[in-house]
C-alpha positions in Angstrom: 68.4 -20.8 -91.8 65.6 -19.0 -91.3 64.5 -16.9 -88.3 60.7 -15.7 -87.7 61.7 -12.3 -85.9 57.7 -11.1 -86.2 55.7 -12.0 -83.8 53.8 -8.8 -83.5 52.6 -9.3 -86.5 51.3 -12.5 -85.9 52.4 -15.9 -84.2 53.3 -19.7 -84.9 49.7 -21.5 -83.6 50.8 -23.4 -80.5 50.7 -27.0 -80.4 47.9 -26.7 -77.4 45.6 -24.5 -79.7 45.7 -26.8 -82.6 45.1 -30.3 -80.4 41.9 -28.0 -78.8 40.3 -27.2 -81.9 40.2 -30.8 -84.2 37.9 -31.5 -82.0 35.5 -29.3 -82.5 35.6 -29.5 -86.5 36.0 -33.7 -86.4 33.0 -34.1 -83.7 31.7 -31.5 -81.5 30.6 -29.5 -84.5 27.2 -27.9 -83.1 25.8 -24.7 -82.8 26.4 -23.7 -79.5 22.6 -22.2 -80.0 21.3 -25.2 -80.9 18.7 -27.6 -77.8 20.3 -30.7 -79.1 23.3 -33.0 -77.4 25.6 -31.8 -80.3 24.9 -28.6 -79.7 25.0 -28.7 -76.3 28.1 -29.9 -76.2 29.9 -27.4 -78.2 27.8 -25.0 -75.8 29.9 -26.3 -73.3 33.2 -26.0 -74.9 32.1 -21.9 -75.8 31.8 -21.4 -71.7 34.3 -23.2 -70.5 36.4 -21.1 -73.0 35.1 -17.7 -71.8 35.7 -18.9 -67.9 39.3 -19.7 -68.9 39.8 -16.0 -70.7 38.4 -14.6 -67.7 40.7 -16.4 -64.9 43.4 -15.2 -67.0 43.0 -11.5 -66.7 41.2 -11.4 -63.8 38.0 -10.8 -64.8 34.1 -12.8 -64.3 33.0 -14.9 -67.8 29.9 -12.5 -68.3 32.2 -10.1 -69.0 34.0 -11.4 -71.5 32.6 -11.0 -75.4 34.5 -13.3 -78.0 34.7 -11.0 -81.3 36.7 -11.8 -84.9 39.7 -9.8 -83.6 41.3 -7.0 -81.7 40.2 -4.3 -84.3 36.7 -5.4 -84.0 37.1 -5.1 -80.2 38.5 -1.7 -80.2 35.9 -0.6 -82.6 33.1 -1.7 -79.8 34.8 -0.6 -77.0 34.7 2.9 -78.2 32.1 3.4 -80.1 29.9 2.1 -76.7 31.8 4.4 -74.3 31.0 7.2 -77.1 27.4 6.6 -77.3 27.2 6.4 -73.4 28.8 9.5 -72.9 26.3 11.3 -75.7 23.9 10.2 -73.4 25.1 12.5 -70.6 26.1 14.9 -72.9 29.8 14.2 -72.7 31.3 13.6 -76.5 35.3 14.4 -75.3 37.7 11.5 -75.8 41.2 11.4 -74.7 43.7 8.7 -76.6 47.5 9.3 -77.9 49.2 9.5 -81.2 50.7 6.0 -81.6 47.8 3.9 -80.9 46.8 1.4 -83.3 44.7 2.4 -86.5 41.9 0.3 -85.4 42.0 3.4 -82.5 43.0 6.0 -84.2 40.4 6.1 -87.7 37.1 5.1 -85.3 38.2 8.6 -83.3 38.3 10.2 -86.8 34.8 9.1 -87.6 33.6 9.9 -84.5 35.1 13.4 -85.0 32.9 13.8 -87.7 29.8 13.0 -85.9 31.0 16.1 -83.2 33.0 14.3 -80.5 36.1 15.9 -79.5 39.7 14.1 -79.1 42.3 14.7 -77.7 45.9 13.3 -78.2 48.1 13.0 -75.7 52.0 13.0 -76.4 54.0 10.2 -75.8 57.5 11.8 -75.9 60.6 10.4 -77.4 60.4 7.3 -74.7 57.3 5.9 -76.0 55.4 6.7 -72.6 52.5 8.8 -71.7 52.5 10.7 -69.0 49.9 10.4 -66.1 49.8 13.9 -65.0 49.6 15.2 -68.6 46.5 12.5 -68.7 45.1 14.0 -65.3 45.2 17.1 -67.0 43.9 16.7 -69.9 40.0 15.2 -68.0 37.6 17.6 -69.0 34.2 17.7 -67.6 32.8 16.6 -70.5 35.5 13.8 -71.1 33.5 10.2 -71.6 36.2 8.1 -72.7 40.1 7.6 -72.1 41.5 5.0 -74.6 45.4 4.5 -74.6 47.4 1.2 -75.6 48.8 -1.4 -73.2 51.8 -2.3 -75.3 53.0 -0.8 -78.3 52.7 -2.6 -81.5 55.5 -1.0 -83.3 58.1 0.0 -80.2 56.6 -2.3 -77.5 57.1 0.7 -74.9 54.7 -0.8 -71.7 52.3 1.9 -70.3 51.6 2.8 -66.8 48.1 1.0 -66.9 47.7 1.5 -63.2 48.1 4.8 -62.9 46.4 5.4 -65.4 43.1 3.4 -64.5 43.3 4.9 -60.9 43.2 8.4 -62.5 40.1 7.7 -64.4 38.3 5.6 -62.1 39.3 8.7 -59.4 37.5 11.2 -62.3 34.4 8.9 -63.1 36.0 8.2 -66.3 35.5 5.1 -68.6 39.1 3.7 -69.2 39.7 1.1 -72.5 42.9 -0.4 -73.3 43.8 -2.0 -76.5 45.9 -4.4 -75.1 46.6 -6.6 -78.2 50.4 -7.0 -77.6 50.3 -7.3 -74.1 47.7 -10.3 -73.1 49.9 -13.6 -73.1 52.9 -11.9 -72.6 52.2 -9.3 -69.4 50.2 -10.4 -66.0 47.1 -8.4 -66.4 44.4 -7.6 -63.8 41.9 -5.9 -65.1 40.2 -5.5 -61.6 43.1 -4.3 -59.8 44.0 -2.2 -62.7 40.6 -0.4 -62.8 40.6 -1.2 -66.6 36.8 -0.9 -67.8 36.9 -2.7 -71.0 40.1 -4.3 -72.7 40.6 -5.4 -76.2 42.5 -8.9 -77.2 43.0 -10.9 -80.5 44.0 -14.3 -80.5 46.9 -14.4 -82.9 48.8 -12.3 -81.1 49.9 -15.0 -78.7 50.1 -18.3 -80.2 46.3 -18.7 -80.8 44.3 -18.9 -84.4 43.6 -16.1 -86.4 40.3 -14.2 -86.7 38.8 -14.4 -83.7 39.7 -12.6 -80.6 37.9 -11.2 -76.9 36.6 -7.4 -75.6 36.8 -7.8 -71.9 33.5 -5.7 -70.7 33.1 -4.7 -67.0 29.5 -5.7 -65.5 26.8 -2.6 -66.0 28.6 -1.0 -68.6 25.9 -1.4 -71.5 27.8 -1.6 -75.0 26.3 -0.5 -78.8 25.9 -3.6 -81.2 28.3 -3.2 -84.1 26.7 -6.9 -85.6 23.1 -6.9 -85.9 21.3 -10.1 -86.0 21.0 -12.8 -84.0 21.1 -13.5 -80.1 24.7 -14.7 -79.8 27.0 -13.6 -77.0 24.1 -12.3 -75.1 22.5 -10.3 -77.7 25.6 -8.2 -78.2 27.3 -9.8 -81.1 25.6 -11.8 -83.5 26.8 -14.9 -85.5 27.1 -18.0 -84.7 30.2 -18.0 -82.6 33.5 -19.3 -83.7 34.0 -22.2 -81.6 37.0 -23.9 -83.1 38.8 -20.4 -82.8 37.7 -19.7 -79.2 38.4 -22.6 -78.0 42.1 -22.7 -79.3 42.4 -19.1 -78.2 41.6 -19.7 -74.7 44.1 -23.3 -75.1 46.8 -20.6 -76.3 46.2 -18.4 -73.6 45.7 -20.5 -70.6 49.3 -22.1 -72.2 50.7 -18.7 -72.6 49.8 -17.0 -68.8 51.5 -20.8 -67.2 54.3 -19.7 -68.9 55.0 -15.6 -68.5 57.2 -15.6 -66.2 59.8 -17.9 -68.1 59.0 -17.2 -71.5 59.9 -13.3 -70.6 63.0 -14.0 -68.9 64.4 -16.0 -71.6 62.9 -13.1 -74.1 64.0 -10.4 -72.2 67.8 -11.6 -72.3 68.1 -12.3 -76.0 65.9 -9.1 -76.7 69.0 -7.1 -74.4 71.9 -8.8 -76.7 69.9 -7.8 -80.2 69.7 -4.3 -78.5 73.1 -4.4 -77.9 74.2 -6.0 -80.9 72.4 -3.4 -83.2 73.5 -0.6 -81.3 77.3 -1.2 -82.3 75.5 0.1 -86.0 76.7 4.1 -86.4 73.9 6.5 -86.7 71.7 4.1 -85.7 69.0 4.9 -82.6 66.8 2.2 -80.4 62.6 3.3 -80.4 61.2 3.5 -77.2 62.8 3.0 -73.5 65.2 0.8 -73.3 63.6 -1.3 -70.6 59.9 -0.6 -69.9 59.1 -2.3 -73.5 57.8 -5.6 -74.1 60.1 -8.8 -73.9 60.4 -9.6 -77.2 60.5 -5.9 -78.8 63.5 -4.2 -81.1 62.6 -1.4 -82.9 66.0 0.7 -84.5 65.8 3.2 -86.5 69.5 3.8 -89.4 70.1 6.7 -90.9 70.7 7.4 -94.7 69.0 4.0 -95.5 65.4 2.7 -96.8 63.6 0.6 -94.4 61.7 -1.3 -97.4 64.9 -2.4 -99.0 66.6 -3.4 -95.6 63.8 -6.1 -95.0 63.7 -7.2 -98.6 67.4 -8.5 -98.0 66.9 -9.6 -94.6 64.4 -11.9 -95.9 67.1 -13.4 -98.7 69.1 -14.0 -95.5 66.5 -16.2 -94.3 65.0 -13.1 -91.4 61.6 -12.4 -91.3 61.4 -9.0 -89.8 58.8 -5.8 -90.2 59.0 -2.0 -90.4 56.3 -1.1 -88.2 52.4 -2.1 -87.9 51.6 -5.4 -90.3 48.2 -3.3 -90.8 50.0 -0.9 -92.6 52.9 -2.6 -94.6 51.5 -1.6 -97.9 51.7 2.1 -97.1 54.8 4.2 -98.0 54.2 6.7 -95.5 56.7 6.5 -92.5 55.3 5.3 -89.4 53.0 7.7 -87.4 54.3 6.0 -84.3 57.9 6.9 -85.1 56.6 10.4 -85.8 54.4 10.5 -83.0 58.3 10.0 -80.9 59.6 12.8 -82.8 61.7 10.4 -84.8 62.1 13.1 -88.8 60.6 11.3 -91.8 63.7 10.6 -92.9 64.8 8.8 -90.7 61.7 7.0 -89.9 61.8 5.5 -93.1 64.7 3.6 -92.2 63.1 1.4 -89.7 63.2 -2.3 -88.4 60.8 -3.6 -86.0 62.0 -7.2 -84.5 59.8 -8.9 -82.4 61.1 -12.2 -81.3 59.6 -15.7 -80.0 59.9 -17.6 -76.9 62.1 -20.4 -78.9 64.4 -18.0 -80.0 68.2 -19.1 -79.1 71.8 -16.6 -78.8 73.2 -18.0 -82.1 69.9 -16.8 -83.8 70.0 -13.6 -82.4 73.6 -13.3 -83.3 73.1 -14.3 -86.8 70.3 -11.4 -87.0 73.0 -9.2 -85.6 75.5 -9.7 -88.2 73.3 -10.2 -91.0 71.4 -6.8 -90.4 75.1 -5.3 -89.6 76.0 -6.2 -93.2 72.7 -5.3 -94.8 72.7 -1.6 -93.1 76.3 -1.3 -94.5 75.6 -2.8 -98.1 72.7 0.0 -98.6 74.6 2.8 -97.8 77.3 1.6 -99.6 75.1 3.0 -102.6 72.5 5.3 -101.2 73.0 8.7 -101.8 71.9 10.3 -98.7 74.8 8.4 -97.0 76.9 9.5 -99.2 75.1 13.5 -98.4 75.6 12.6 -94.8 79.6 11.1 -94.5 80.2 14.1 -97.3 78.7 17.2 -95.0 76.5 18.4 -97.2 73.7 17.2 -95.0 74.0 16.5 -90.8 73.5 13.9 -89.1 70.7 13.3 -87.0 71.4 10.2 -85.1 
């Protein structure tokens, strides 16, 4: 048997995204840019694509910029709200701790050129806090960027609230909503969202290419120079195969939410449950305001590494945080970020389930990770510290 329990990382291509883009290699070929009928045509296919990505979050197609990803979107985003603000002499960003690198390292570069950030905290439940947000607005503050979804915990934040705060402060408000479009009704109107980040791959689309939703009159810096593609404001020659099986994928995934979460949500409550029989072992993030298909646990006295190296021998494909970073030994800085010790943060499993996923599958995870928790501390001598008394316990 073998269960794909990684979706966050990235997702099966959906049957809808694949059928959309043969096409487009086999006949329909052309340069969107180019005054021909071939090139027409595939003109044709680009536009209808961004009009489809824009019904789906509520937005108008002008606003919508197709990119290679979500990283490159979040790059853009905030590097344009930056240089606006620089403009009017504001150069203060606000963001949290657990957003995704793509976030986090352009805010350390754009420390360096003399913009100020600040990090909010996100407490042990994964959530931010809108009155700590409210508070934190400066006079000088250009820029608030904070995550929709979690990548790693999947804790759901208050977007609303949150837009309504910075619209109410004149305040440009991004969202890296990577994990959340597909799987979470999103109105980027009624939300007051500005500009919102999106990559393909993240619900059932191809990799490599993804969207930055831009509201109308906010002017944004090139990060591509070159040609005149996407309005001037990306250059290459657009990805036409890719967009059009990401908006396939996502017209497929928003006809869908409602189901696909209910069915999610119920087998993402018995894993919870299931795990939670473990000892020493603690769920990330709120128990409920998370996304559907979210599981992230942290067990004590073991070694997250080894723990999916035998999951996957069982047939489990599982992660221990951000896919981005699953070469690095350092313990996840969004588990840090909840106050979760290193220690214990280095024993981390982060299972993100699929809309086809059935009970006996999540019941197999639940035993199999049941007996791989209790094989590793069967030999690990920090177990051994902890059932001993020479060291305490924290979960």
């Amino acid at each position: 048997m073998r269960i794909y329990a990684d979706n966050a990382a990235t997702t099966k291509m959906c049957r809808a995204a694949i059928d959309a883009m043969i096409p487009c290699m086999e006949e329909q070929y052309g340069n969107p840019s180019s005054l021909y009928v071939l090139g027409q045509e595939a003109r044709e296919l680009l536009e209808q694509a961004r009009a489809d990505v824009a019904s789906a979050i509520g937005a108008q197609p002008r606003e919508i910029l197709f990119t290679s990803g979500g990283s490159e979107a979040d790059n853009q985003a905030i590097r344009s709200a930056a240089a606006l603000g620089k403009k009017s002499g504001k150069m203060h960003i606000i963001s949290t701790a657990f957003e995704h690198h793509a976030v986090l390292h352009t805010l350390k570069k754009l420390q360096k050129e003399g913009y100020s950030v600040t990090l909010l905290d996100v407490h042990e439940d994964g959530l931010v806090r809108v009155e700590e947000l409210e508070a934190a607005i400066r006079e000088d503050t250009c820029l608030v960027t904070i995550m929709y979804a979690n990548n790693e915990i999947g804790t759901i934040q208050p977007i609303s609230e949150i837009g309504a705060v910075c619209k109410k402060h004149g305040v440009l408000f991004h969202t890296d909503a990577v994990q959340a479009v597909g799987h979470l009704p999103i109105d980027v109107k009624k939300q007051n969202i500005d500009m919102l980040s999106s990559s393909a791959h993240k619900f059932h689309g191809p990799k490599g290419v993804g969207f930055l939703y831009v509201r109308k009159g906010i002017r944004l810096t090139n990060l591509i120079e070159g040609g005149a593609q996407e309005r001037g404001l990306r250059a290459g020659t657009e990805n036409v195969a890719g967009i059009v099986g990401l908006a396939a994928a996502l017209k497929e995934a928003v006809a869908n939410m409602d189901k696909n979460a209910a069915h999610m949500q119920q087998q993402r409550d018995r894993l919870i449950a299931g795990l939670q029989e473990i000892p020493h072992s603690a769920l990330n993030g709120d128990a409920t305001n998370r996304l559907p298909g979210n599981v992230n646990f942290c067990f004590e006295g073991i070694e997250g590494e080894s723990l999916l190296l035998l999951l996957d021998d069982r047939g489990i494909c599982a992660s221990s945080g951000s896919a981005c970073t699953s070469g690095s030994l350092d313990p996840s800085h969004v588990l840090l970020a909840i106050g979760r010790v290193h220690d214990v943060a280095h024993g981390s499993l982060r299972l993100s389930i699929g809309e086809d996923i059935t009970p006996e599958e999540v019941d197999y995870i639940i035993q199999n990770v049941k007996e791989v928790v209790a094989y590793l501390r069967g030999f690990s001598p920090v177990w051994r510290d902890l059932m001993s008394g020479k060291a305490k316990f924290i979960l």
